[in-house]
C-alpha positions as CSV (number, residue, x, y, z in Angstrom):
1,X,-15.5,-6.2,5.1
2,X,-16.6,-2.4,6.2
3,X,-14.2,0.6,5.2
4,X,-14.7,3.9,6.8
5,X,-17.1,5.8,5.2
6,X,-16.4,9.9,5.3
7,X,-18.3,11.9,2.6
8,X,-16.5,12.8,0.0
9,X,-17.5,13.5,-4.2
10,X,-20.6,11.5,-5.4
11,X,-19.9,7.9,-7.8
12,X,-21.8,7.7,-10.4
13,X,-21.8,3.7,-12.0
14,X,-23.0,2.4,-15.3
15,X,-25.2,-0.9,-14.7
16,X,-27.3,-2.9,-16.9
17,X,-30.2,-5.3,-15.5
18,X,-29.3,-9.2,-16.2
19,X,-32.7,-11.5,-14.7
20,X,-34.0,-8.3,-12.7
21,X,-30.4,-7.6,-11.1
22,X,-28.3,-4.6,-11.3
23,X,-24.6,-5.4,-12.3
24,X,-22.2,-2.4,-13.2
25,X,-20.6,-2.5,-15.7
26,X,-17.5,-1.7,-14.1
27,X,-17.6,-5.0,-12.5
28,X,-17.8,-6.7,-15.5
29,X,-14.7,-5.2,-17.1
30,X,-12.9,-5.9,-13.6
31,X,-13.8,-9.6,-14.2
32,X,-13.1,-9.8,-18.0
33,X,-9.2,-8.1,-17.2
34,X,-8.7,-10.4,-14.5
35,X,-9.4,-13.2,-16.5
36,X,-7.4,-11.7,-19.4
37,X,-4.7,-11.2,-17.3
38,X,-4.6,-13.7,-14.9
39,X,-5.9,-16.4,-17.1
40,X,-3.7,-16.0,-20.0
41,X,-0.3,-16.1,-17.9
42,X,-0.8,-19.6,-16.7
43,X,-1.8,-21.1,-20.1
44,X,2.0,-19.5,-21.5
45,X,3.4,-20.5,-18.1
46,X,2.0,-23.0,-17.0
47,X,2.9,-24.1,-13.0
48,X,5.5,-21.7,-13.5
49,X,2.6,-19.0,-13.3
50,X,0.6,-21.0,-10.6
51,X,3.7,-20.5,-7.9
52,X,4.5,-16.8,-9.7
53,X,0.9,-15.9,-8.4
54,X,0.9,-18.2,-4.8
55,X,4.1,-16.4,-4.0
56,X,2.4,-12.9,-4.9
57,X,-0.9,-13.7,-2.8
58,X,0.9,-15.0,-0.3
59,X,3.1,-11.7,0.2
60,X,-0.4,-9.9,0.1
61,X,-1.4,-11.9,2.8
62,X,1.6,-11.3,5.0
63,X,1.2,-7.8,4.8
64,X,-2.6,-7.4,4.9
65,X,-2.2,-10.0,8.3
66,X,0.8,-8.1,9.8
67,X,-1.5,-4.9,9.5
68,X,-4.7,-6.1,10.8
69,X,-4.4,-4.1,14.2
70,X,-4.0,-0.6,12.6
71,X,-5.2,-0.2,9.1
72,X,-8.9,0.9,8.1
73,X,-9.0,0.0,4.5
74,X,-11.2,-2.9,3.4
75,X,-9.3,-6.8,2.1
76,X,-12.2,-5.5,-1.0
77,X,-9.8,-2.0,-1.6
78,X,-6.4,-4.3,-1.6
79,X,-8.0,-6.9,-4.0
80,X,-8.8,-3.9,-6.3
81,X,-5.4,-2.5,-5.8
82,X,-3.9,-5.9,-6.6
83,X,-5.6,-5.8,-10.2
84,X,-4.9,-2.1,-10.9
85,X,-1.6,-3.4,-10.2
86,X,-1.7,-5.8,-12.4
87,X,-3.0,-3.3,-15.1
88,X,0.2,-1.0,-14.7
89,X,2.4,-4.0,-15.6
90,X,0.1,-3.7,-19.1
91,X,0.4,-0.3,-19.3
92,X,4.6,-0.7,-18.7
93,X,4.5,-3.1,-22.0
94,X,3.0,-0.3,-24.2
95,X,5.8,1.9,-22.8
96,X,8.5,-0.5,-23.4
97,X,7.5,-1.0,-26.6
98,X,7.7,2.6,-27.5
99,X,10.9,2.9,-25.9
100,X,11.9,0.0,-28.2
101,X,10.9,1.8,-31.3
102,X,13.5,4.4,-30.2
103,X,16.5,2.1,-28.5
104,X,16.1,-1.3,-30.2
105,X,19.0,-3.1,-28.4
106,X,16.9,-4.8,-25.5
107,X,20.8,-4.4,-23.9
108,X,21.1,-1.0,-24.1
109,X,22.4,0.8,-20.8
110,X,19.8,3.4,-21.1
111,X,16.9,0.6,-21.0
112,X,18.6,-0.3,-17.7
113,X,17.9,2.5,-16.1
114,X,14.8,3.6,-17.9
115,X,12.6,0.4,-17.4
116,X,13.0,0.4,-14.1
117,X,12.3,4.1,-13.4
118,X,9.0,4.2,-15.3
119,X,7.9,0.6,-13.0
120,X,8.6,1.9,-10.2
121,X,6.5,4.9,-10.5
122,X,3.7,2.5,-12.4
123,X,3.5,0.9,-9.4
124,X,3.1,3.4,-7.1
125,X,0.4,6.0,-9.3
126,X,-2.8,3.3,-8.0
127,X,-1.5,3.7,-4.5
128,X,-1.6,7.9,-5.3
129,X,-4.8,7.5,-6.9
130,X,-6.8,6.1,-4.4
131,X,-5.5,8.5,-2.3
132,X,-6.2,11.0,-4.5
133,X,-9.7,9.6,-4.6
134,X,-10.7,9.6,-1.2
135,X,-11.3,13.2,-0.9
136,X,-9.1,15.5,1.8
137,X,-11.3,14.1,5.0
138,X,-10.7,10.3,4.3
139,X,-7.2,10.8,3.6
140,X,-6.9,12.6,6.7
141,X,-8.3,9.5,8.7
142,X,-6.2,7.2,7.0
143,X,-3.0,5.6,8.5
144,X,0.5,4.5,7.6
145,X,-0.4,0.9,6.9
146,X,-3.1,1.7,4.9
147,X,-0.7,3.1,2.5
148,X,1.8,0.3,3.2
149,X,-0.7,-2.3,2.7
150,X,-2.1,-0.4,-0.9
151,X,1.6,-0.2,-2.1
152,X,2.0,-4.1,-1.5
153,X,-0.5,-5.1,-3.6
154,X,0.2,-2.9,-6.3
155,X,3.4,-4.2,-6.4
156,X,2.4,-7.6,-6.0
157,X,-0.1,-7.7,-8.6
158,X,2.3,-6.1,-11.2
159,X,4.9,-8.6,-10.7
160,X,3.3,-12.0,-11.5
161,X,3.4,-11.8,-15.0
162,X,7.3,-10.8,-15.1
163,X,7.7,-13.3,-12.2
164,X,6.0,-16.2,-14.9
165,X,8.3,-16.0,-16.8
166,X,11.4,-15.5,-15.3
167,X,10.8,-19.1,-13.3
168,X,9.5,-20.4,-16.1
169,X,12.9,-19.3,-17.9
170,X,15.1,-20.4,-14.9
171,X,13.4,-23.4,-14.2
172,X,14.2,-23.4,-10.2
173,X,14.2,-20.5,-8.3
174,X,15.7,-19.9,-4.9
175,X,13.9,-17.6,-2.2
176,X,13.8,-16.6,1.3
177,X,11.1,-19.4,2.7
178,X,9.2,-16.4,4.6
179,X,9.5,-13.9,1.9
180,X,8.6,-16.0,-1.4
181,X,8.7,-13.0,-3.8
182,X,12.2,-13.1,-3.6
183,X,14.6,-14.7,-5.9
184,X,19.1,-15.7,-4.2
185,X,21.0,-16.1,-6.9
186,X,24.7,-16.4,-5.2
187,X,25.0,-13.6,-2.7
188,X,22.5,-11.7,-4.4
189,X,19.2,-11.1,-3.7
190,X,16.3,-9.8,-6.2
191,X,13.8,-8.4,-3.4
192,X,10.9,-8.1,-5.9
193,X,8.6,-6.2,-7.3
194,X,6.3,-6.2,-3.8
195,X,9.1,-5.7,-1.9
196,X,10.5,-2.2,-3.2
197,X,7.0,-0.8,-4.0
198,X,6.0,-1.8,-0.3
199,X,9.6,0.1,0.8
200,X,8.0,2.9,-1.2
201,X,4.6,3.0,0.3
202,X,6.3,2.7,3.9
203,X,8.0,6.1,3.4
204,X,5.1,8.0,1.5
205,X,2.6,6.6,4.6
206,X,5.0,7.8,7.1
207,X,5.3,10.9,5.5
208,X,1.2,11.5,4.9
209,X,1.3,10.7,8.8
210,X,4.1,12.5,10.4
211,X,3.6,15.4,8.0
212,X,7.2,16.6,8.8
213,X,8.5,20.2,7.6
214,X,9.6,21.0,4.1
215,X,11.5,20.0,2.7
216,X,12.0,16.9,5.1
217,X,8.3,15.8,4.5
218,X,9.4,15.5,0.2
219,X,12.6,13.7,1.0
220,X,11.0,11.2,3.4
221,X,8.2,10.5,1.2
222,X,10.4,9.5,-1.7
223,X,13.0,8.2,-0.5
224,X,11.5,4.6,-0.6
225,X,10.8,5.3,-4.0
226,X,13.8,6.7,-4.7
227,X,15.7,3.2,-3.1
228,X,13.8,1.1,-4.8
229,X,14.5,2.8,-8.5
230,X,18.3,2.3,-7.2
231,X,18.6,-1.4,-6.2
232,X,15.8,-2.2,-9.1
233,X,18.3,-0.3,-11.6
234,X,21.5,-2.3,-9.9
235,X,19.4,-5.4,-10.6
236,X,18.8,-5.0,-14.0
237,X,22.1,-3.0,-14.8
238,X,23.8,-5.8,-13.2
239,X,22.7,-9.2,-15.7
240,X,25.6,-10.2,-17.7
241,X,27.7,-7.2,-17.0
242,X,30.9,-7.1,-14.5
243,X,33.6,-4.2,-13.7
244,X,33.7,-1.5,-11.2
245,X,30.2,-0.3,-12.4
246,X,28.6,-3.0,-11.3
247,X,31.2,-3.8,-8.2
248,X,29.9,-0.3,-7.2
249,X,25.8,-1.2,-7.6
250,X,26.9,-4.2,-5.7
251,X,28.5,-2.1,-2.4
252,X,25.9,0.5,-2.3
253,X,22.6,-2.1,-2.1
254,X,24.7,-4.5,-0.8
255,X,23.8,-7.0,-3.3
256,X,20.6,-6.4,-2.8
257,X,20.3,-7.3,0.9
258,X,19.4,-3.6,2.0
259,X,16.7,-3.5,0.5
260,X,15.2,-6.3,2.3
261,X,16.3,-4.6,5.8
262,X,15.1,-0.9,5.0
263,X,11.7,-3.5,4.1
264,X,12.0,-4.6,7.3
265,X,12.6,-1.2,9.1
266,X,10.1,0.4,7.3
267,X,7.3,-2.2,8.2
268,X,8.3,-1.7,11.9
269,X,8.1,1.9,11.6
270,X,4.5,2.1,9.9
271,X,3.1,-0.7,12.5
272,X,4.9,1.3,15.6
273,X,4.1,4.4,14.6
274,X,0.2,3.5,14.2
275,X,-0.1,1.2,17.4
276,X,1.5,4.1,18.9
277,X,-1.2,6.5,17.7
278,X,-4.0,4.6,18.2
279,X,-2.9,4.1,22.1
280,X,-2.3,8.0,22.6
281,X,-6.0,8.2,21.6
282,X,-7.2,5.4,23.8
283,X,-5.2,6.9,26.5
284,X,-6.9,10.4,26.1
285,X,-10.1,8.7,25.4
286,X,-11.1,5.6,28.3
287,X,-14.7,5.7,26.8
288,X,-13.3,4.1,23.8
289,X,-11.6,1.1,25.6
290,X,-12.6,-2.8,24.6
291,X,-14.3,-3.8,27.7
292,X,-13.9,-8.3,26.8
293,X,-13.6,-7.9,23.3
294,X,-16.8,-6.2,22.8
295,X,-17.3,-2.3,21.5
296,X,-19.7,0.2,24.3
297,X,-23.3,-0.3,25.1
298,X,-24.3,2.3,22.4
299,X,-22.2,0.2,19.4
300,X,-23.7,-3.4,19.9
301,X,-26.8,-3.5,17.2
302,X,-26.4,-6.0,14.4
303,X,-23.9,-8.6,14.3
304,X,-21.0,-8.6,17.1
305,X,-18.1,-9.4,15.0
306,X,-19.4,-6.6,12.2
307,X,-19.9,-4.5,14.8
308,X,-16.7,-4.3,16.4
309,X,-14.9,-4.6,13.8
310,X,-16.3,-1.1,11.8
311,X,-15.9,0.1,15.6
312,X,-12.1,-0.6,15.5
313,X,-11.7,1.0,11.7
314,X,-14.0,4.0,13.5
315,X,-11.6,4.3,16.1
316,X,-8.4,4.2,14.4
317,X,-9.5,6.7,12.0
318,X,-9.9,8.8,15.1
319,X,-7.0,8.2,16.0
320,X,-4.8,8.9,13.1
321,X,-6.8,12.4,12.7
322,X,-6.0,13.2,16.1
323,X,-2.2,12.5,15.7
324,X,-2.5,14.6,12.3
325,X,-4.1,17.2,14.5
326,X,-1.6,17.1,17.2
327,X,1.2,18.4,14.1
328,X,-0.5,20.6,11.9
329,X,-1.1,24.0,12.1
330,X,-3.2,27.1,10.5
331,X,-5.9,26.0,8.3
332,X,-5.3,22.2,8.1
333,X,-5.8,22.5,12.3
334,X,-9.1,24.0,11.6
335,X,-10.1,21.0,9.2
336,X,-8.7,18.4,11.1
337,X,-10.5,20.0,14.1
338,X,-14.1,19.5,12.5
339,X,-13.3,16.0,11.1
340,X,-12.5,15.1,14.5
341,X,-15.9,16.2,15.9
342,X,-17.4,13.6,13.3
343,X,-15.5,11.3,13.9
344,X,-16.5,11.8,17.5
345,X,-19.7,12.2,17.4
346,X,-19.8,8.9,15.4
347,X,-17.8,6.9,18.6
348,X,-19.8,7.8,21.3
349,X,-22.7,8.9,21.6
350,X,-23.8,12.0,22.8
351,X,-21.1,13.9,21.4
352,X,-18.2,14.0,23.5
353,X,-15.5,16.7,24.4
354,X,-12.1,15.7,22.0
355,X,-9.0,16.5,23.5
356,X,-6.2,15.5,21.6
357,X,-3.3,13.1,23.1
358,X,-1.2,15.3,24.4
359,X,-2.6,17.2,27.5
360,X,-0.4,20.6,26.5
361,X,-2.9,21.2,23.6
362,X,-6.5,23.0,23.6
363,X,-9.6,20.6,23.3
364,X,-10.2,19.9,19.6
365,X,-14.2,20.4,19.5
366,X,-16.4,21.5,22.0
């Protein structure tokens, strides 16, 4: 599936030729982890693994379908994601054994709080790096459910293994039928590994989009994080202990249920706030309209569905630099201005005049 495509820093890959073909290397160390990884969980799990990954995928899914109308990343990034996720929940193990070389007592309060800390922010760095590696001008283009959408399978792909073994350990496990990463035990509910790390990307994407002012911007791009090292401490703190410590964890996440309605929330926001984004720009920009399902005249070499499909990712790339540039100011303006003209002259061709959504504000390229 196509991904936008803005020029950024030169990749350099390591290959070697197997029967005249070039395979990178990279690939083959993808392949070997995920067999590693995946592999070796069922064989010490058993069908304990097999529904511990199902339930995983099949939050993935949800997500990557619930987003299909407004991201622009490719189902190849969030595979990748998926299995760098995966790789964080190795590199947590080295960590948690160091920590245990210092605090021994797996029941220690400060292992509580600790383990969950250092997840959490596992979880999110492949989210941050891929941002981080698209270069300023594809970052720009990017929206809020791209980031949403990163975050979930990251955090999906770091909680199989954990999520093995804790059904394997429990035997039956009780979840909301629509959401099966959970886990109800009594009145409480374990929202998952997906489920805070997706809370976490919805606030950062927001955040990236909106591009509020300091320090509003900080506070609303962690404070998914920040929730979801709270009720992911709460859970942990919370296993065999009772008293008004606990009774306290219990009232503020409300035994874990907030944390799937801030989920819920934030996914509303992301999709409404990128629909909405996307439609400002169609409505400043008729030339870009789907006249029966099918991109303009000038967009129709090669195969239809291809086509309109990297036409829709072109478009909402437009889009979300167009609603940057409608909030940013000084030197980012400038930037976003020229991007804009790219991405422009990439949409329709001969290059139009840009305007951006609002009618107050100056055309952005000429």
């Amino acid at each position: 599936m196509p991904e936008i495509a803005i020029p950024g820093r030169p990749v350099n890959s390591a290959s070697f030729t197997v029967a005249g073909r070039q395979i990178p290397i990279r690939v083959c160390l993808f392949w070997a982890g995920l067999t590693i990884w995946l592999g070796n969980t069922v064989i010490q799990t058993g069908s304990s693994g097999f529904a511990a990954l199902f339930a995983s995928l099949t939050f993935v899914f949800e997500i990557a379908l619930i987003t299909s109308f407004t991201r622009t990343i490719s189902l190849d990034r969030v595979a990748s994601t998926y299995c760098l996720g995966g790789a964080m929940a190795a590199v947590m193990w080295v960590v948690a054994y160091a920590f245990t070389s210092v605090e021994p007592n797996v029941d220690a309060v400060s292992r509580q709080f600790f383990v969950p800390f250092m997840e959490e922010l596992l979880k999110v760095a492949p989210v941050l790096f891929i941002l981080w590696r698209f270069g300023e001008s594809r970052r720009s283009s990017v929206g809020a459910s791209d980031v949403l959408l990163l975050a979930a399978a990251s955090g999906g792909g770091f909680g199989v293994v954990e999520e093995a073994y804790i059904r394997q350990s429990l035997h039956s496990v009780q979840s909301l039928a629509w959401l099966p990463i959970t886990r109800i035990n009594g009145e409480t509910l374990t929202a998952g590994h997906g489920v805070w790390t997706t809370l976490a990307g919805a606030t950062l994407g927001l955040a990236l989009l909106w591009r509020p002012r300091k320090p509003l911007n900080y506070l609303l791009a962690s404070s998914g994080l920040f929730w979801s090292i709270l009720d992911h401490s709460h859970h942990n703190y919370g296993v065999d202990r009772s008293g008004f410590s606990v009774d306290s964890f219990n009232f503020i996440t409300g035994h874990g249920w907030f944390s799937l309605y801030f989920f819920i929330l934030g996914v509303i926001a992301v999709i409404g706030t990128d629909a909405y984004a996307v439609r400002a720009m169609v409505s400043s920009h008729p030339q870009l309209k789907l006249h029966g399902f099918k991109p303009p005249a000038n967009r129709r070499e090669g195969s239809p569905l291809k086509v309109l499909w990297a036409f829709l990712l072109e478009r909402r790339a437009f889009a979300y630099v167009l609603f940057r540039f409608q909030r940013s100011q000084g030197a980012m303006r400038e930037k976003l201005q020229k991007l804009a003209a790219v991405l422009g002259r990439r949409l329709m061709r001969p290059s139009p005049v840009l305007v951006s959504p609002k009618k107050s504000d100056a055309a952005v390229a000429q």
